[in-house]
Structure formats: structure tokens, C-alpha cells
C-alpha positions in Angstrom: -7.8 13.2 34.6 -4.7 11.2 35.1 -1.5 12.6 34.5 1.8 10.4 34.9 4.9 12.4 35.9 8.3 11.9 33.8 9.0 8.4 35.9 6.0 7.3 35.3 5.2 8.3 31.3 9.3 6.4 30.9 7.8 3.5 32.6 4.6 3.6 30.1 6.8 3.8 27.4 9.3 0.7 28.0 5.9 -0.7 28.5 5.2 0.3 25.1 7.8 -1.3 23.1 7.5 -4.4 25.1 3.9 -4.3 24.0 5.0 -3.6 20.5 7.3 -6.3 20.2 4.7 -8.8 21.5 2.4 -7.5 19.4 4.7 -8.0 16.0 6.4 -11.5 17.1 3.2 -12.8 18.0 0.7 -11.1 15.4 1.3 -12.6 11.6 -0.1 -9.5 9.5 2.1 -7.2 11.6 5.2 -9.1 11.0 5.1 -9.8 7.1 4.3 -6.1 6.6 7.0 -5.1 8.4 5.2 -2.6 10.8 7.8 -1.1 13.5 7.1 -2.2 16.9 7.0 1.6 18.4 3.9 1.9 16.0 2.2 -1.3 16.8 2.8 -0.4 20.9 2.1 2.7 20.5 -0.9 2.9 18.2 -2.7 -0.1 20.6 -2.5 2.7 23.7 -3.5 5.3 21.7 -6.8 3.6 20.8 -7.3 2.5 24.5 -6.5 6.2 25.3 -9.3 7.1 23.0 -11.8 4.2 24.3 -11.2 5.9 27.9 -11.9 9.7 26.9 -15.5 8.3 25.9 -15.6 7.6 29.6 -14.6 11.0 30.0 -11.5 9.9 31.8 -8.2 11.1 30.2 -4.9 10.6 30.3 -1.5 12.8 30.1 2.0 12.3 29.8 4.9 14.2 30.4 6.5 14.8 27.4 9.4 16.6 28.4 11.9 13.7 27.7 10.5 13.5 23.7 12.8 16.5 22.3 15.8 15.4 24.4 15.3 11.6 22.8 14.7 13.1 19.4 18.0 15.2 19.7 20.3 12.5 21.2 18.9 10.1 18.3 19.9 12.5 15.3 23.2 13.3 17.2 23.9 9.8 16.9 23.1 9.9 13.5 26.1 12.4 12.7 28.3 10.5 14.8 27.7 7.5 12.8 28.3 9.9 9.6 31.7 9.1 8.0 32.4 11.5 5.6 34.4 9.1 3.5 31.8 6.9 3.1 29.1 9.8 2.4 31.7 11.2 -0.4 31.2 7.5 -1.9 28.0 7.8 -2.0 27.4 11.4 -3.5 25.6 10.4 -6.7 23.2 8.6 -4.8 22.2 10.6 -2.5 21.3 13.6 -5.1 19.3 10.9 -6.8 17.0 10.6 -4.2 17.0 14.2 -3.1 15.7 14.7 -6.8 12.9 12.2 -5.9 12.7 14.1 -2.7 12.0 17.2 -4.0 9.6 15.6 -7.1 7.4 14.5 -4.1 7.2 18.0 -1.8 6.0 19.3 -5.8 3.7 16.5 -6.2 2.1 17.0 -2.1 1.4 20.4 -2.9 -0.3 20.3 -6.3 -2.3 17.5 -4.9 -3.5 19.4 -2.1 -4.1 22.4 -3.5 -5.7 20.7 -6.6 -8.3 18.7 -3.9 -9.2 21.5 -2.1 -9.8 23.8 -4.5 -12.4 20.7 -6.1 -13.7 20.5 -2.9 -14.6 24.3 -2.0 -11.8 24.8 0.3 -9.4 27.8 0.8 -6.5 26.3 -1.6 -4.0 27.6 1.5 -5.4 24.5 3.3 -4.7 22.5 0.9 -0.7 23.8 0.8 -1.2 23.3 4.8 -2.3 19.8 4.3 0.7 19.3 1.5 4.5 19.1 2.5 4.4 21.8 4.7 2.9 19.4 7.4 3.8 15.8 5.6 7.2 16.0 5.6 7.6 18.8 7.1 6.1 17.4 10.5 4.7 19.0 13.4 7.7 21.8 13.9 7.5 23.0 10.1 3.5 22.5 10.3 3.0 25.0 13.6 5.1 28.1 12.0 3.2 27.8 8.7 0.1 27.4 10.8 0.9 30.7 12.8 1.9 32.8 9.4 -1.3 31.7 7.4 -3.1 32.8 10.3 -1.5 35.9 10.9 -0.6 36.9 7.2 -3.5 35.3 5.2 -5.9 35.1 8.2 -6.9 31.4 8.1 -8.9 30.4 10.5 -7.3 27.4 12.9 -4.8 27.1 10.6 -2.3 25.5 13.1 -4.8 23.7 14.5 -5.2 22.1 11.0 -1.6 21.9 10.8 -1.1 19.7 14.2 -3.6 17.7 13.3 -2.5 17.1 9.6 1.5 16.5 10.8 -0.1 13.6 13.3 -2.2 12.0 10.3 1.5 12.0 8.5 3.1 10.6 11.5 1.0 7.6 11.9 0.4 6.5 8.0 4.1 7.0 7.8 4.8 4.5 10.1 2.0 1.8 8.6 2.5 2.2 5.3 6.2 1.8 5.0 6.6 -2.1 5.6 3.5 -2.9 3.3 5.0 -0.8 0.4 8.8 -2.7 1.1 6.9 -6.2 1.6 5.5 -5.4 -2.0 8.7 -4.3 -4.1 11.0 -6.7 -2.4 8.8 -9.3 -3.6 10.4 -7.8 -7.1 14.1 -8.3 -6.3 16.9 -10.5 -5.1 17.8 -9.7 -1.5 21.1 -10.0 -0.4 22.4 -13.0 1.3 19.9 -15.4 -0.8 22.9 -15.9 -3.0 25.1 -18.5 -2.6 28.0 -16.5 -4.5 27.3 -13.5 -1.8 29.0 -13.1 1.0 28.2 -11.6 3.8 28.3 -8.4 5.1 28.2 -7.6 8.9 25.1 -5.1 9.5 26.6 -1.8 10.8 24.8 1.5 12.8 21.2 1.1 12.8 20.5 -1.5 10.1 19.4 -4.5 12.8 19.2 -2.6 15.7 18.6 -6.3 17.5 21.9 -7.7 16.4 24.5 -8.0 19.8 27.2 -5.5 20.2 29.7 -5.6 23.2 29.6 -2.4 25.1 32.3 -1.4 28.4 31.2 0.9 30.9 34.0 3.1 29.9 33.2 2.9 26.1 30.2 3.6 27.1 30.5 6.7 28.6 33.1 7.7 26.3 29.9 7.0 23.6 27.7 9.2 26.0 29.8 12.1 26.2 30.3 12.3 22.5 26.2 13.0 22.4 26.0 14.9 25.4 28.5 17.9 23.1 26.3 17.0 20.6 23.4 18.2 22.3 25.0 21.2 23.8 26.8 22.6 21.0 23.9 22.1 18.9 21.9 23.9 21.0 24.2 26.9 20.8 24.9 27.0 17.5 20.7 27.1 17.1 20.7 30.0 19.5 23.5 31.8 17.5 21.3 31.4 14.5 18.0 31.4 15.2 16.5 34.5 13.4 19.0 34.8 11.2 18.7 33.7 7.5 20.9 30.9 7.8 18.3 29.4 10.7 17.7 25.8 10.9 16.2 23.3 13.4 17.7 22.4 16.1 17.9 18.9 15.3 19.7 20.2 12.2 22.5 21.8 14.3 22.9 19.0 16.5 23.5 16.5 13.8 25.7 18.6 11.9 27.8 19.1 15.2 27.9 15.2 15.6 29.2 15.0 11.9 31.4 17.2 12.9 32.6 16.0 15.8 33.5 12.2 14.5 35.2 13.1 11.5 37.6 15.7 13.3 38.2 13.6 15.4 39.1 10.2 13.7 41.2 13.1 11.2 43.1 14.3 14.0 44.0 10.8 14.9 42.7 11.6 18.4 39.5 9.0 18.9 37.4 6.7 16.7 34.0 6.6 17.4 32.3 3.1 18.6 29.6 2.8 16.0 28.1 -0.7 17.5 28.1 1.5 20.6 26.1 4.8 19.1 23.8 2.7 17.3 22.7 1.1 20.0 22.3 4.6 22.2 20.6 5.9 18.9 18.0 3.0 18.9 17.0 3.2 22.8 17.0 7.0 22.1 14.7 6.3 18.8 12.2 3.5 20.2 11.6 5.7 23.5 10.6 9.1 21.3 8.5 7.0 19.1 7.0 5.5 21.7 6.1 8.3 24.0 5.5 10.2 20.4 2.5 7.7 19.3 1.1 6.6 22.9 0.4 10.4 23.6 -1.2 10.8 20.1 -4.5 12.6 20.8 -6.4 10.7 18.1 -9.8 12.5 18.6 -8.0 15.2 17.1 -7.9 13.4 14.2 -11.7 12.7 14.4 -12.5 16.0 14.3 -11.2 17.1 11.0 -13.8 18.0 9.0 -14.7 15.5 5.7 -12.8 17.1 3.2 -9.9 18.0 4.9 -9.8 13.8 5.9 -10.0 12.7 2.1 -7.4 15.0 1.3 -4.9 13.7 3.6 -5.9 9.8 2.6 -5.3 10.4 -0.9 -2.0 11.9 0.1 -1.1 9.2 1.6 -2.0 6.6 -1.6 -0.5 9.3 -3.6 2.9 8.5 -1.2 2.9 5.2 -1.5 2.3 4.9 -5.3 5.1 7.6 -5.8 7.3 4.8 -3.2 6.7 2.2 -5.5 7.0 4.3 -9.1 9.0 6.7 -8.9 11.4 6.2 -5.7 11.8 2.4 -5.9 12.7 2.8 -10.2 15.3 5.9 -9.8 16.9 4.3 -6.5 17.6 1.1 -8.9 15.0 -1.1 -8.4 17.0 -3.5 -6.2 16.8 -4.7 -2.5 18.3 -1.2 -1.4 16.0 0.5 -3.2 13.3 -1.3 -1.5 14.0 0.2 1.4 14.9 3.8 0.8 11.3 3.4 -0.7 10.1 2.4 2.9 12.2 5.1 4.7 10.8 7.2 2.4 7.3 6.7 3.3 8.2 7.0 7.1 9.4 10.9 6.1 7.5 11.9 3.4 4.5 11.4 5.4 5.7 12.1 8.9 9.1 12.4 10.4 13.0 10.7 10.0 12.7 8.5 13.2 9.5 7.2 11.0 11.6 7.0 8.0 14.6 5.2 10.5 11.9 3.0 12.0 10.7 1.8 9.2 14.1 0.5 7.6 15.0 -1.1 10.6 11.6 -2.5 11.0 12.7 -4.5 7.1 16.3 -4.5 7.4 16.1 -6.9 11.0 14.0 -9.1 8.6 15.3 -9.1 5.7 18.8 -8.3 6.1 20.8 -4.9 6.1 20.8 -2.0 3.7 24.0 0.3 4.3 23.3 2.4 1.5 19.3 3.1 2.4 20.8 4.2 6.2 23.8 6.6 4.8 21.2 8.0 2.1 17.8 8.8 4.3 19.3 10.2 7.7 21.5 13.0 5.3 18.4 13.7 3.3 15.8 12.9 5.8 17.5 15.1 8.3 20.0 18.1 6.6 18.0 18.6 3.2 14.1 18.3 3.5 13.6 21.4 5.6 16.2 23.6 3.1 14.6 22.7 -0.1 10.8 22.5 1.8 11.1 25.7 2.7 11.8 26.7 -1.3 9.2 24.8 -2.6 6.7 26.2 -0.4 7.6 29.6 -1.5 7.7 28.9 -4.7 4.1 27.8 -4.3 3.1 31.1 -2.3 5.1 33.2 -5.2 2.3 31.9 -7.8 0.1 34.3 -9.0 -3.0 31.9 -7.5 -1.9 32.8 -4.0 -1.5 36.4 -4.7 -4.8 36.9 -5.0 -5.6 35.3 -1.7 
């Protein structure tokens, strides 16, 4: 057994995305299917991790720096949030919560339609729907524990864990392959001579310079830092009550918060060049620590059925991408890549969904509307109405039996 302390599992993980963006600048098939260089670093130590445990050596990280990452990245999310700009763009964000919501119905019909074929309790195949899809690891453990508890299931949340880190990966790999197909469909911006351009802003090219001061900087850093701790509270103040959310949730509302009282008070303007880039070192070290501490061999042992299940859900994901998400978004450039971020939470989490935009944007050039659409519905909505849909599901006379 080796484990690596918190110095050493940061070191593995800058050694990560170093590996990752060798691996994508240097590796063709990588690069024109836009796969995010977190998922190519971190998948490649994953399978060396799994190679080793054959040789019944093992190794562990410390992975208490993954939920503080994960929190500081959405808080910069909300602090890149300008209310103005999010009124603007109303309409198009309850389009795609529409298509949203179509998908969470579709996951769960699938699922429970497969394993009832298959001679499987149908609550596996809810478990192994959105609950653990897009509703990732968090939302897959507390289902997990209520099936178990409440409809005795046996290793439900085991099932759950292991489903939520199926999601995670294919939601990173299929994203760029699913973009690289529908952009082939469009005109992307900038290839017209009539276009002008547009300066990429917050997390569109995440690689594009930005001049930063120590003092800005700070500034920058504090603004997350409240972020985090209010957050936090106003979790604690809710938790158990019916109005409780995640605490990612809470943070990013406080970071909405936060910038627009601000810049309406006339007191400070945020330094959005500045939070993106804190928000993308923040994103590319959670993803990275997130995949290189994937435990793959619990993805070998799921049983047959519960495997084809989860494949077909995620060609039934990418087909919906490309019919249903791409077509209602407008089937244009933007569309494109809300399709890709769409994969990236659909099937596992919003730094997925964030990943994988930035992973076609920094080729293909920026998308403002795909990165003020996805982080709002990616990160306030798809717990609220998951949550509904999954009761609704339970409220159907086919469960009451169960």
C-alpha cells in the first residue's frame, strides 16, 4: 500500500495535467475529438493504477483538497454570473432546461425499461438512471442509502458509486466526439470574413493570457474565500429543512450574490479574466485528483447487466446530444457546444460539462452563450427538478408495489 499525503497527491495531480496536455498536443485522436486534458491525464493513471493492484500493490490519495476545489470552482462560477447578462439570456436557458428535464425522463424509462428486460429489480434500473448520471456521486449515495433502507436493496449505494463513476468518465469522452461531429454541421464563428471578433471571456479558452496583480489577486481570492464560507453556512442553516440544497448550490448562489451587489452598490467590479483563471486551476486540479483516484476495478465488478445498462445510457446520451439538444439549442456553433457540456453533466458532473466546452471552445473558438447557459442549469436547476422527476417515478403505481 502506498498512500501519498496532501503534498504529495497536489504534486501527482499538476503531474497529471502536465501529462494530459502532453498527451492531447502530442496524440492526434485525442485532439480532433476534443477530449479535456484532465480526462486524458487522468484516465492514463487510472489504468496504471489498475495495472499495479494486479500486483497487489495499491495506491491512495488524499482527497481532502477535492471538495474544497470543487467549491472554489462553482464559486467562481457565480462570481462570473452577471445578472444582466443572464436576464438576456432567459429564453434560452429554459430552452435547454426543457431538454434537461426531457433527458432525466428519458434516463429513467431507459433504465427501468432494461432492467426490467433483463430480470433486474426495476429500482436498479432508476439507480442506474439520473439519479446517479446526472445526479453524480452526492445525489447517487443518498438514493443509495434510502433504497437500501426503505425498499431494502441490496448494495444499493454500492451500485450507486460505482454507476455515478461510469457517468463521470463517459462524460468526459464522449463530449468532444459528439461536438467534433455537429460542428462539422455548422459555420463556426470567426470563419467569416464579415465577423468580427469577439474577445473570449470567463472560462471559454481557459489558455488565452490575462494580466493578473498581486493585489487584484487577492482581492479575486477573497471574493471566493466568502464564497466558501457563507456558503457553507447558509448549507448548515438549511440542511434538513425542505428548502435543502447542496452545498455547491449555496456557494454559487452566494458568489452570484456577492458580484452583482456589489457592482449595484457601485462598490467593486469583479476581475473576471482574474476568476476565470482561479476557476480553471481550481477545475483542472478537482478533475484531476477526481479521475487519477478513480478506483476502476469497481467498475469491473459490476455485474453484466448492470454494465449494458449503463453503455446504452450513455449512446442513448449522446444520440439525445446530437437530436434533440443540438436541434432545440439552434443547431449552430453554440449549440454544438451546449450539446458537449451537456454530455459532460448529463452523464457525470458540471466540472465535466465545463471541461468539456473548454476542451472545444480553445479549439474552436469561444461560445459565451453555451458557458452562461450550462453552469446556471448545470449547477442551480438539475438537482431541483432531479429530485421531482425521481419522485414522480417512485409515485407510479409500478414502484408501489415494490
Amino acid at each position: 500500500m502506498i498512500e501519498l499525503d496532501f503534498y504529495g497527491t497536489l504534486v501527482a495531480a499538476s503531474l497529471v495535467l502536465l501529462l494530459g496536455r502532453g498527451l492531447v498536443t502530442r496524440v492526434g485522436f485525442l485532439r480532433s475529438y476534443n477530449i479535456p486534458e484532465p480526462v486524458a491525464g487522468g484516465l492514463v493513471v487510472a489504468v496504471l493504477l489498475l495495472i499495479l493492484r494486479t500486483f497487489d500493490t495499491e495506491v491512495r490519495f488524499d482527497t481532502s483538497l477535492q471538495t474544497p476545489l470543487m467549491l472554489a470552482f462553482f464559486a467562481t462560477i457565480g462570481l462570473s454570473a452577471d445578472l444582466a447578462s443572464l436576464k438576456k439570456g432567459g429564453r434560452i436557458v429554459g430552452i435547454f432546461l426543457l431538454a434537461v428535464i426531457g433527458l432525466l425522463v428519458v434516463q429513467n424509462a431507459m433504465g427501468i425499461g432494461l432492467a426490467t428486460l433483463l430480470g433486474l429489480d426495476p429500482l436498479m434500473g432508476l439507480l442506474t438512471g439520473s439519479i446517479t448520471l446526472a445526479g453524480g456521486h452526492g445525489t447517487g449515495a443518498a438514493w443509495g442509502a434510502v433504497f437500501s433502507e426503505k425498499y431494502g436493496l441490496a448494495s444499493a449505494s454500492e451500485l450507486a458509486l460505482a454507476s455515478a463513476t461510469f457517468g463521470l468518465v463517459l462524460g468526459g469522452l464522449i463530449g468532444g466526439p459528439v461536438a467534433r461531429l455537429l460542428i462539422k454541421r455548422v459555420q463556426v464563428p470567426g470563419c467569416s470574413p464579415q465577423q468580427a471578433p469577439r474577445l473570449p471571456r470567463g472560462f471559454e479558452q481557459p489558455n488565452k493570457e490575462r494580466s493578473i496583480t498581486p493585489f487584484s489577486f487577492v482581492e479575486t481570492l477573497a471574493l471566493i474565500a466568502v464564497s466558501l464560507l457563507v456558503g457553507n453556512l447558509l448549507n448548515g442553516l438549511l440542511h434538513g429543512t425542505a428548502f435543502e440544497l447542496p452545498t455547491f448550490v449555496c456557494v454559487l448562489f452566494v458568489g452570484v450574490v456577492l458580484r452583482n451587489s456589489l457592482s449595484a452598490l457601485g462598490l467593486y467590479q469583479v476581475f473576471e479574466r482574474e476568476v476565470s483563471v482561479l476557476g480553471n486551476v481550481s477545475l483542472s486540479l478537482f478533475l484531476a485528483i477526481a479521475l487519477m483516484s478513480l478506483k476502476l476495478w469497481d467498475l469491473a465488478a459490476l455485474a453484466l447487466p448492470i454494465f449494458i445498462i449503463l453503455a446504452v445510457q450513455a449512446l442513448v446520451m449522446a444520440l439525445f446530444a446530437i437530436f434533440v439538444t443540438f436541434r432545440v439549442m439552434g443547431s449552430n456553433y453554440d449549440a454544438a457546444v451546449l450539446a458537449a457540456g451537456h454530455c459532460g453533466f448529463g452523464l457525470g458532473a458540471t466540472p465535466t460539462a465545463i471541461a468539456n466546452m473548454q476542451a472545444v471552445t480553445q479549439r474552436y473558438g469561444p461560445s459565451q452563450i453555451a458557458f452562461l447557459v450550462v453552469p446556471m442549469v448545470g449547477a442551480f436547476f438539475i438537482d431541483i427538478v432531479n429530485v421531482i422527476v425521481i419522485k414522480l417515478y417512485l409515485a407510479l403505481p409500478f414502484f408501489a408495489a415494490v
